[in-house]
C-alpha positions, 0 to 999 in steps of 0.5 A: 660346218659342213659348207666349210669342209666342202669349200676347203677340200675344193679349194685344196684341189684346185690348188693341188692342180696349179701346183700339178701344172707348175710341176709340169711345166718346170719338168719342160723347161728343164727338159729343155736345158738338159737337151741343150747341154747335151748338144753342147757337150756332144760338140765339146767332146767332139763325139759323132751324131750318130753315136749320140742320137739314141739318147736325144730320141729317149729325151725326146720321148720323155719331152712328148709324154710330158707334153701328153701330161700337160694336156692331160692336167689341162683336160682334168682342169676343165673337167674338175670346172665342169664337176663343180657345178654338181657340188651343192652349195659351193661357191666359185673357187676358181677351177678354171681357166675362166676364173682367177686360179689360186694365186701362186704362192711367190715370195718378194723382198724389197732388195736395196744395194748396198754399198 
């Protein structure tokens, strides 16, 4: 029984920290959009470099803490490996980057069209 508890609270980190990393990485790609829209705002608008700059500098900012962040899970994810070691009895739940990781949970549907 105790096994059991310790295997699933294993496994509910490890998919927490896949669910960390899939966050962090939506959060850049949308960073990356955001900051697209905006040069092509600035451009409709016709607005001058200079007065727009501050705002990509602070977009910047929150691109490079979030890279930081990134580094930051990647390091978590190989030290949580390195910790699993030391729980007794565990089985491989798949920490790292060397074992398969929880799958993520994508849904499919077998589309048709339809005339």
């Amino acid at each position: 029984m105790r096994k059991q508890m310790i295997e699933n609270a294993v496994y509910d980190v490890a998919t927490q920290v896949r669910s960390v990393e899939d966050c962090i990485e939506a959060a850049l790609a949308e960073i990356a959009e955001l900051q697209g829209r905006m040069v092509r705002a600035r451009g409709i608008a016709g607005m001058g470099i200079g007065p727009s700059h501050e705002p990509f500098e602070k977009l910047a900012g929150a691109t490079s803490a979030l890279v930081g962040a990134r580094g930051s899970m990647a390091g978590c994810h190989a030290a949580l490996v390195e910790t699993q070691k030391f729980i007794p009895g565990v089985r491989t739940v798949a920490f790292g980057d060397v074992v398969p990781c929880p799958e993520k949970k994508t849904g499919s549907a077998d589309l048709r069209v339809v005339a």
